[in-house]
C-alpha positions in Angstrom: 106.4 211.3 -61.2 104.0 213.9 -62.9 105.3 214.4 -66.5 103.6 212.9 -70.1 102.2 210.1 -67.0 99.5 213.0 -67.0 97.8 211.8 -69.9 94.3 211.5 -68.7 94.2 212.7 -65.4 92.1 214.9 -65.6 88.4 213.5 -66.6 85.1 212.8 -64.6 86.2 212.0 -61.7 84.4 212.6 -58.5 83.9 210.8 -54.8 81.6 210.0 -52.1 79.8 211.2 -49.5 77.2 210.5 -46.8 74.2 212.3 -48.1 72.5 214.0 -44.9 69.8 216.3 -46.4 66.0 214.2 -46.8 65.2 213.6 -50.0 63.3 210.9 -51.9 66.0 208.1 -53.1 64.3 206.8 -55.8 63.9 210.4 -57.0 67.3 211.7 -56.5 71.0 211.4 -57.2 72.5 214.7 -55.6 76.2 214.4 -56.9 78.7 212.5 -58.0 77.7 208.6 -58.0 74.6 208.9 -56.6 73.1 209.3 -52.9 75.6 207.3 -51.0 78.5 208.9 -53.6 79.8 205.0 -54.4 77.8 204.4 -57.7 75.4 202.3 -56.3 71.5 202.8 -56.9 68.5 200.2 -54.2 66.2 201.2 -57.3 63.9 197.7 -58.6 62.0 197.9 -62.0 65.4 199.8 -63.4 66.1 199.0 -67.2 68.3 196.8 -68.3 68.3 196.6 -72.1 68.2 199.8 -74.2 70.0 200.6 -77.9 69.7 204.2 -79.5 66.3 203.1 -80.8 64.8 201.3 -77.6 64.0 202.4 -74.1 65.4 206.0 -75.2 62.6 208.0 -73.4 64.4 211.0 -74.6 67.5 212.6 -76.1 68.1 216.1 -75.5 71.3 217.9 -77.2 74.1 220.1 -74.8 76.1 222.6 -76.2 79.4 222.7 -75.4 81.8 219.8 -74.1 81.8 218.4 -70.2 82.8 214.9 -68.6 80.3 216.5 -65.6 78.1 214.0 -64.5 74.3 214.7 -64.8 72.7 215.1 -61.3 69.0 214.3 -60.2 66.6 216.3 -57.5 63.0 215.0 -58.4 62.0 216.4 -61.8 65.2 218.5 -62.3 68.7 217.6 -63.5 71.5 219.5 -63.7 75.0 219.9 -65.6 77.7 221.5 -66.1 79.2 222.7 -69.8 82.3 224.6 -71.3 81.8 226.1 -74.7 85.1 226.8 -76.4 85.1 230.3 -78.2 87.8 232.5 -80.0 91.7 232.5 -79.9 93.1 235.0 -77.6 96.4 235.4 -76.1 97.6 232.9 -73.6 99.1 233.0 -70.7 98.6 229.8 -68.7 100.1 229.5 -65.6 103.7 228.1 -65.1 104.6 225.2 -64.0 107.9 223.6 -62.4 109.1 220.0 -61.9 112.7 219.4 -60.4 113.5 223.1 -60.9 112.8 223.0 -64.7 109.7 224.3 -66.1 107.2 221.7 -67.0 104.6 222.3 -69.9 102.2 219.5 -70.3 102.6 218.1 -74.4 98.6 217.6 -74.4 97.7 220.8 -72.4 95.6 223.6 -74.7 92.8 225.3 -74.5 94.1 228.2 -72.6 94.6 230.1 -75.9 90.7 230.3 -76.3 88.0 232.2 -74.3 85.5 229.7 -73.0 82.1 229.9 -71.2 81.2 227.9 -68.2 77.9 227.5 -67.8 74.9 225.1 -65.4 72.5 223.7 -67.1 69.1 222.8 -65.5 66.8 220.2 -67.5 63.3 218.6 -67.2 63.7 215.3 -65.8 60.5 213.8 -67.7 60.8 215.5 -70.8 64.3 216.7 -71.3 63.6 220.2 -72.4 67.0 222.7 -71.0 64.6 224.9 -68.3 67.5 227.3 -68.3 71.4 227.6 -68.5 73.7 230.1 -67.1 76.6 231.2 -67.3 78.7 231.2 -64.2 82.7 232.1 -65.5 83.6 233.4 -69.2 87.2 234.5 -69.7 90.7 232.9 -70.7 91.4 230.3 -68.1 93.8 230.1 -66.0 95.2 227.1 -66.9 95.3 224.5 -69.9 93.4 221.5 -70.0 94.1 218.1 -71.5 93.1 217.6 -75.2 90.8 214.9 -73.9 89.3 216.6 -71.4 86.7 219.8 -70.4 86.7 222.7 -68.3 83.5 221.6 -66.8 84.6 217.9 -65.3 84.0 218.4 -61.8 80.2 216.9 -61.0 77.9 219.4 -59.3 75.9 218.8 -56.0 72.7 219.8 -54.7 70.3 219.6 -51.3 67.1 220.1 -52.9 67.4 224.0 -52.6 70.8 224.9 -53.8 73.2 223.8 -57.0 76.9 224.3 -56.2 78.9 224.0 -58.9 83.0 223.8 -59.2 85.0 224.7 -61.7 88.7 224.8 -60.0 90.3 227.9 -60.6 87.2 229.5 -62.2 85.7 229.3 -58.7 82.5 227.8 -56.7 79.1 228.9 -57.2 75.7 228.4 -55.9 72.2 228.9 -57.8 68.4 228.3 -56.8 67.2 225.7 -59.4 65.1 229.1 -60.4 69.0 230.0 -62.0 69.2 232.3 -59.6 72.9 232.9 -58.5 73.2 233.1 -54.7 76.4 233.3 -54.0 80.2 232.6 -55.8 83.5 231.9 -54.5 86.9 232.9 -56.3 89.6 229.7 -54.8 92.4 231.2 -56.6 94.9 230.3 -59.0 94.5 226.1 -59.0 97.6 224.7 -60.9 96.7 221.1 -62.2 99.8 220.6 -64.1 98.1 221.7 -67.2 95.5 219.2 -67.7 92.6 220.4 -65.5 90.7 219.6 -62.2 88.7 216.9 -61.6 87.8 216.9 -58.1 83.6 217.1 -57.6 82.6 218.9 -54.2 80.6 217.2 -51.6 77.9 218.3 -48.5 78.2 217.7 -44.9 75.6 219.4 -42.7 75.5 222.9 -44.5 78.9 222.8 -45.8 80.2 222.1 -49.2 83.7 221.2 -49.5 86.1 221.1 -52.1 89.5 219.7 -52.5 91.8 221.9 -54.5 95.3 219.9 -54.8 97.3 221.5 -57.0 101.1 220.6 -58.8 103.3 219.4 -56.5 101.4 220.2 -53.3 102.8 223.5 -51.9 100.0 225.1 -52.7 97.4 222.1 -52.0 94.2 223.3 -49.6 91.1 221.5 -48.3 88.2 224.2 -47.7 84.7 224.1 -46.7 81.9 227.1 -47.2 78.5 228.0 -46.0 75.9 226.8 -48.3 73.9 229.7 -47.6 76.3 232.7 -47.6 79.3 231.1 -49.5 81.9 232.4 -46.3 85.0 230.0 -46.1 84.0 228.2 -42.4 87.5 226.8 -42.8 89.9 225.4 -44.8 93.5 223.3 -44.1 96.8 223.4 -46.0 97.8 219.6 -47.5 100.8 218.4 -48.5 99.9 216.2 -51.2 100.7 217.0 -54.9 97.6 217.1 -57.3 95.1 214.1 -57.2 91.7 214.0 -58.9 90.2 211.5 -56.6 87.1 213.1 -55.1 87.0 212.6 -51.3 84.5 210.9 -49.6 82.7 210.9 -45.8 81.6 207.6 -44.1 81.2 207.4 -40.8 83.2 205.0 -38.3 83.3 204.3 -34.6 80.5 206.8 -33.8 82.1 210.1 -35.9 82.1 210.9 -39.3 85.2 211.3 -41.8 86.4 212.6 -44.8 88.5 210.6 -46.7 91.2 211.6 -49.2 93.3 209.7 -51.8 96.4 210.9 -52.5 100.1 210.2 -53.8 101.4 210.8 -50.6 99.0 210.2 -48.0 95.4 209.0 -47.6 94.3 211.5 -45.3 91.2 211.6 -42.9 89.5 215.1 -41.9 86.5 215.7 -39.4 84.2 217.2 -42.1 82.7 219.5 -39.8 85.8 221.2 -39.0 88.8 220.4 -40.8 90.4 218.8 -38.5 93.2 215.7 -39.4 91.9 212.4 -37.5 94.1 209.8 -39.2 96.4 209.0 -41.7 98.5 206.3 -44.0 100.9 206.3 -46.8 99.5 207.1 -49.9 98.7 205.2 -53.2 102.9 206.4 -54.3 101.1 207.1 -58.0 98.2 209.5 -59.4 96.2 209.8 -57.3 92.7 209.7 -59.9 90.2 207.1 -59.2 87.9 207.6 -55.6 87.6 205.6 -52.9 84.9 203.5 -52.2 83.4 202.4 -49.0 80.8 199.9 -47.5 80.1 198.3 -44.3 83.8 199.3 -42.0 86.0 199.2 -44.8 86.8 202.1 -47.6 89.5 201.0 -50.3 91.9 204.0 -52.5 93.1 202.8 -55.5 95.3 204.2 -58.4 96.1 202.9 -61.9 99.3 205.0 -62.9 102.5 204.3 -63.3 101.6 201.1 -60.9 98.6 199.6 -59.9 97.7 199.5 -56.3 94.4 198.8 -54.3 94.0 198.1 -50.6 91.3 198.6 -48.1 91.5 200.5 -44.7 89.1 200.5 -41.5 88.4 204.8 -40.7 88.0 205.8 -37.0 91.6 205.5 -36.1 94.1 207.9 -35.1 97.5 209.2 -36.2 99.7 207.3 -38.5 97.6 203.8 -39.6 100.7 202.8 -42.1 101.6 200.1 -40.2 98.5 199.2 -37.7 95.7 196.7 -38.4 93.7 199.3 -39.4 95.3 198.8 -43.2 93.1 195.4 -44.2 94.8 194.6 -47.3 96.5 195.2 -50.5 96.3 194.2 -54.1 98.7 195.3 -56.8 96.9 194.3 -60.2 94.0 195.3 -61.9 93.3 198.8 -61.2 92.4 201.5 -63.7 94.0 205.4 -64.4 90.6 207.2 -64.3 87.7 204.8 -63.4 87.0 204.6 -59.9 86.4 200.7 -58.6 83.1 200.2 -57.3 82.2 198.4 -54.2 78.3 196.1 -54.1 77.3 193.8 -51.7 80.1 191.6 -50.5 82.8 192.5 -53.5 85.0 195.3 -54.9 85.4 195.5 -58.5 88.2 197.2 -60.1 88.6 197.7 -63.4 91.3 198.9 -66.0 90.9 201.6 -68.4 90.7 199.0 -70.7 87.4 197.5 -69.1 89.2 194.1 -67.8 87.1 193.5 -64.1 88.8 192.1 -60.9 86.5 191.2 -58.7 87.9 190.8 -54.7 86.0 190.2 -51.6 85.7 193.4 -49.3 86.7 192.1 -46.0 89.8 190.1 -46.7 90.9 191.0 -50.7 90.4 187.5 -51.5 90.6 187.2 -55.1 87.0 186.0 -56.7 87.8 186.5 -60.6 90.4 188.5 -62.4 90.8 190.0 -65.7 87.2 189.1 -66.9 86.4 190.4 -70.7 84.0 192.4 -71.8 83.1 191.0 -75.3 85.1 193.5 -77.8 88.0 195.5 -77.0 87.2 198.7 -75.3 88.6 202.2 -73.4 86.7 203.5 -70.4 86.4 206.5 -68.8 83.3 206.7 -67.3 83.0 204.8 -63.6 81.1 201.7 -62.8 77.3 201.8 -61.5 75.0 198.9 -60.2 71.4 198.3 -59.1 69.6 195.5 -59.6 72.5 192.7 -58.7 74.4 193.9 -62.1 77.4 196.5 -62.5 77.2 198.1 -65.7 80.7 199.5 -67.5 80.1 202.6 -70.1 82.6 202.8 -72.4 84.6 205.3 -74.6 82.7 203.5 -78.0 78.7 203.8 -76.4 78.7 200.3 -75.4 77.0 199.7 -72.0 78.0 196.1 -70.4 75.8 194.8 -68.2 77.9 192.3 -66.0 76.4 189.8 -63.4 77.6 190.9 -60.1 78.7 188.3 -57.8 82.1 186.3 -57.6 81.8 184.8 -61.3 82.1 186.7 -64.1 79.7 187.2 -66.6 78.4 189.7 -69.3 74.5 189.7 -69.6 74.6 192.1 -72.7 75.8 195.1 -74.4 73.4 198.0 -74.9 75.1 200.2 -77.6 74.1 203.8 -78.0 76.4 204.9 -80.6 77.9 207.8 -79.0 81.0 207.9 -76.8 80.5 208.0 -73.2 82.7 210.1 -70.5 80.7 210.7 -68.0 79.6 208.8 -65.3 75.9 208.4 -65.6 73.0 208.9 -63.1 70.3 206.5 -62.3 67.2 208.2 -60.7 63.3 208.7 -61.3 63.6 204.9 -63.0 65.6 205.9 -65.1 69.7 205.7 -66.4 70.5 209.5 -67.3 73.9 208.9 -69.9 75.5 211.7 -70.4 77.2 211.0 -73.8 79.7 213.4 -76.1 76.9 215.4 -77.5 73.4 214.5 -75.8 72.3 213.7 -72.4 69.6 210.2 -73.0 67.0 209.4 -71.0 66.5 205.5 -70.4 64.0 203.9 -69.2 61.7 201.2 -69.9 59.0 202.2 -72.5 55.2 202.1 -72.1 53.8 199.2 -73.3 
């Protein structure tokens, strides 16, 4: 099912997680989409209306290209970045599909050295504290034309950055840029247009999902956060998904949740361990899961669209139990991840139309709502303040009213294309866009 369907999976895409380490909420978002890892922010006095003139606090230019999402401790942020340098010979790995090798038509990159570095900025000012560089070589494999070598968001508990880049290993600094400790995963195969999974935390872990072609080689591994020595790690056979996973806890335990073609597949965090598991989203498996209350909902956009919602803390095969709430087969996008606020999930398509389906039962609210002009998206949804805002590919923020009617409050246009999921900390929206990371916030009076 891989083939040319590739085309853009392979972007900012990241999960969820439980976020165990204390930390001030207003003042941080640790990883990918935010504390609670579902794009959701409790902050009040949060802007709403900004252009690239007004309520830009700041606007600070990063080199290189990344669909990373920024991440937020207090007065730090960090990023990740891939600078592209000279042409050198290539040799990215092979692939196969149905015996016959398979070599991705928008896959390049691997013909260039490139430079992988973290980033650490100034949260009030924006001035780059430092940068390092954690990988430089030829990678191992291509990446899609529309994509980066940095797309998987870092994580952080306060004391420690760990940042992923797939083949080109794991690695841990000090926000001093210190490095502590770096992992080499091996050769990661993503069909030649990249990795996109984000890592998560769970209790002095981090965790990264490394799916890779058509599964034989597909791992789930966890590492010390203070030494970087594997505590374990468990074989999958699930061909390469982006879809970052995600840990909730149900019926007194906690889980980690994977999306996948093949299976959605439940892990004790702590150990590796399988708990449960159901038939998979049979397409690419690219946009994350979502949870809220009981329920966590896997979604995919490509070649079909498919939604549906599922009750963790069971055992064994779920396909066919209760536990599997319901399903919805329109509506869904290729790389943005649905979000879940309150008593509705919104999905949307890559082309920004919003569904909008009550949690509990899938009861359709709205579907196909507009946003005003025609649009791409790749960035995923965020809320606060009763609205969900949708960043798309032209700079355009929509600010829609959340809530089973639709309707769009505004646009705020910044006129830069947006990737990357943005982070919302400190009173503040952090965007990254193409070329700048923007600061936005409501100016002093």
């Amino acid at each position: 099912m891989r083939g040319t369907r590739l085309a853009l999976a392979f972007v900012l895409l990241g999960g969820a997680t439980s976020w165990p380490v204390d930390a001030e909420p207003s003042r941080s978002w640790p990883q990918w989409r935010g504390p609670s890892g579902q794009g959701v922010s409790s902050e009040t006095g949060l802007p709403e209306v900004w252009s690239a003139t007004h309520n830009v606090l700041w606007k600070t230019a990063i080199p290189g290209r990344g669909h990373s999402s920024p991440i937020v401790w207090g007065d730090r942020i960090f990023l990740t970045t891939a600078i592209e340098g000279e042409l050198v010979p290539a040799r990215p790995v092979k692939h196969f599909e149905g015996g016959q090798e398979f070599v991705h038509p928008d896959g390049i990159g691997a013909d260039r050295k490139h430079t992988l570095k973290l980033l650490s900025v100034d949260a009030e000012t924006g001035k780059i504290l430092w940068e390092r560089t954690a990988w430089e070589g030829t990678p191992y494999d291509t990446r899609h034309r529309r994509g980066s070598y940095a797309s998987p968001t870092a994580v952080t508990d306060g004391r420690h950055v760990y940042a992923y880049f797939g083949a080109e290993g794991l690695y841990c600094y000090d926000f001093d840029g210190k490095l502590v400790w770096k992992v080499s995963l091996g050769g990661i195969a993503s069909f030649g247009v990249g990795v996109g999974t984000s890592p998560v935390l769970y209790r002095g872990l981090v965790i990264v999902l490394c799916d890779e072609d058509n599964g034989e080689k597909s791992f789930l591994a966890a590492f010390d956060t203070k030494t970087g020595k594997q505590a374990w790690r468990v074989a999958r056979k699930v061909q390469l998904s982006w879809a970052t996973p995600m840990i909730v806890t149900a019926d007194g335990r906690d889980e980690l949740i994977t999306s996948g073609t093949e299976l959605v597949i439940a892990y004790d965090p702590a150990s590796g361990k399988e708990l449960w598991c159901s038939k998979g989203l049979g397409n690419n498996a690219i946009p994350s899961p979502v949870a809220g209350g009981d329920i966590a909902v896997v979604s995919a956009g490509y070649p079909e669209k498919l939604a549906f919602a599922l009750r963790p803390g069971g055992s064994g095969d779920i396909t066919d139990s209760p536990r599997v709430l319901w399903k919805y087969t329109k509506g869904t996008a290729y790389v943005p991840s649905p979000i879940l606020y309150g008593d509705y999930v919104y999905l949307m398509t890559d082309r920004g139309l919003v569904t909008c389906l009550d949690a509990k039962t899938g009861a359709v609210q709205y579907e196909g709502g507009r946003v005003p002009v025609p649009a791409t998206f790749m960035a995923s949804p965020v809320a606060y303040q009763g609205k969900i805002l949708l960043f798309s590919e032209d700079g355009d923020t929509y600010v829609i009213q959340a809530g089973p009617t639709h309707q769009v409050l505004r646009t705020n246009p910044l006129g830069e294309p947006i990737y990357a999921t943005p982070a919302v900390a400190n009173g503040r929206v952090y965007i990254r866009a193409v070329g700048h990371l923007y600061a936005i916030g409501k100016a002093a009076s």
